[in-house]
C-alpha positions, 0 to 999 in steps of 0.5 A: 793885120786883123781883117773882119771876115763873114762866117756865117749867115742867116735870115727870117721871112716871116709865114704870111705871104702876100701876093701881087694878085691879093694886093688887087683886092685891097687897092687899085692895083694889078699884078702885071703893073707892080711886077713891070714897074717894080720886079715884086711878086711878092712880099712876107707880113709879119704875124700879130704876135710877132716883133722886130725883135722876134725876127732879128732873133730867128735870123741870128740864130741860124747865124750863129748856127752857120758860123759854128761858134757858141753865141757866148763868142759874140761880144758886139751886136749890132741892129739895122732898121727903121721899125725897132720893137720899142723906142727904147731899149734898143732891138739890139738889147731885146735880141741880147736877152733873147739870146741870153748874152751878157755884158757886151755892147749892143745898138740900134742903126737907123739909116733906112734901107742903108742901115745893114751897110752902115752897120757892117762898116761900123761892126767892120771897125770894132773888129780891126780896132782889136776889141771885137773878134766876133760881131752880130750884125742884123738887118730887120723890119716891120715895115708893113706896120708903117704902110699906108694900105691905101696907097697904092704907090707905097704898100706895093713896095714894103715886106718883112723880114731880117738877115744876120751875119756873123763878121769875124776877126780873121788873119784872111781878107774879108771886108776890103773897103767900106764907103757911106754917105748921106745928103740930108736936102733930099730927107722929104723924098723918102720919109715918115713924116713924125716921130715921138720927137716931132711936134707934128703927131697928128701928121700920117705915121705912115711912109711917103714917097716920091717915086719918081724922084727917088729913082732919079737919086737913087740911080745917081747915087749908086753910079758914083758909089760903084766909081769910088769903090772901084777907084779906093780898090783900084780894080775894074769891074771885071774883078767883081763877081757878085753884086748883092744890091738893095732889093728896092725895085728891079729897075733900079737894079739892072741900071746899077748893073748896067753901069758896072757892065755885069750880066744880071745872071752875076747879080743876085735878086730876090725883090721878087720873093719879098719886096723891098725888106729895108735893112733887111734886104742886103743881108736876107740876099747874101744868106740866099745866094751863100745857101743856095751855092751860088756864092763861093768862099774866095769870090769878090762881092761888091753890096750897095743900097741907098735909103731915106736921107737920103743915105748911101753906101757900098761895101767890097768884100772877099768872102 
């Protein structure tokens, strides 16, 4: 049987920092108001000069790097984010050239904070299907270029940044269930509300939330995500050794936490150090938490993230 493995990992946080206590100096906001409500200390803001492509290139080479395979082994690459270098072609084509590979298939994912989710489950079928043997699955975003800097409610939340995995085909269990969904009634809770597709341009570029509502959804969702993986696994929450969550918001978090009956010290969290990074934020916690020593090979992870659509998902996995 052909199971899809990680073998390596990787992640870009681009230099500038911006911190809670700066923040105060562009809106009415302060520094013990986000880190309570939010868990945020701070968050990365990509450079001028700098693209989504160029941070999902510099996360996948540190991917590679770490999976010790030559990048000419890649023969599917896969981008998740909501703030693609170009319309078109796709982040994932721009990192192919970058990287120099030719010839195999390359897309973008668009799910929102969902959309490392998405794509690993969709990287995880190409590899059991037999035509993939090793898939570049990136989450990276530019989010900062889609925040209102005069909303005190949003632009607290939103960093840069991208993560990368290598998902390889293994004769050894790797990814053990894949589960996603999307409710399109809830699109206006969490939204950019324009597009080059839109017949409304001249409304705001930037994003809009409902906080209080998408709190309420998200810790609604994510409960029943946790109850269905279990259930196709049929495990308890005790053969789970790390959560690897979205980074959106630590009370979002520790409820999830709470609902699997876990410690938060077997939950991995880095919103603090660069906010909520969209698809970037599963992929840029699992390259913490392998790098730093705290996950080990043979070890079980359950990662979940929801987003605008309202999009939600889950993965089990034995790394």
């Amino acid at each position: 049987m052909i199971y899809s493995k990680i073998s390596g990992t990787g992640s870009y946080l681009p230099e500038k920092v911006l911190s809670n206590k700066e923040l105060e100096g562009i809106v009415e906001t302060s520094d013990q108001w986000i880190t309570d409500r939010t868990g945020i200390k701070k968050r990365h803001i990509i450079s001028d000069d700098q693209t989504t492509t160029d941070l999902a290139f510099l996360a996948a080479e540190e991917a590679i790097k770490a999976a010790n395979i030559n990048k000419e082994d890649i023969n599917l690459i896969i981008v998740a984010t909501t703030t693609p270098t170009l319309i078109f072609p796709s982040t994932a084509s721009l990192v192919q050239r970058k990287l120099n590979i030719n010839n195999c298939p390359a897309f973008d994912i668009q799910a929102v904070c969902t959309g490392f989710i998405y794509a690993l489950t969709i990287a995880d079928k190409f590899i059991k299907s037999g035509n993939v043997k090793n898939a570049l699955v990136i989450g990276a975003e530019s989010l900062s270029r889609i925040v209102d800097w005069t909303d005190r409610n949003t632009c607290v939340l939103f960093g840069d940044g991208a993560g990368a995995v290598i998902l390889q085909a293994s004769d050894k269990s790797g990814i053990l269930s894949t589960h996603i969904h999307c409710d399109g009634r809830y699109n206006d809770l969490l939204t950019v509300p324009t597009g080059p597709g839109s017949i409304k341009s001249e409304i705001s570029k930037f994003i809009k939330m409902k906080g209080h509502d998408v709190f309420k959804v998200a810790v609604k969702t994510l409960s029943s995500i946790v109850d269905e993986t279990l259930a196709a696994n049929n495990i308890t929450k005790e053969d789970i050794n790390w959560l690897i969550p979205h980074q959106a918001n630590i009370r979002i978090i520790t409820a999830t936490a709470k609902k699997l009956g876990m410690s938060m010290d077997r939950v991995v969290v880095t919103v603090d150090k660069h906010g909520n990074t969209s698809a970037a934020s599963i992929p840029l916690a699992i390259d913490t938490s392998i790098r730093d020593g705290r996950v080990k090979r043979g070890e079980t992870l359950l990662l979940e993230a929801f987003g605008g659509g309202f999009t939600w998902g889950s993965i089990l996995l034995r790394y």
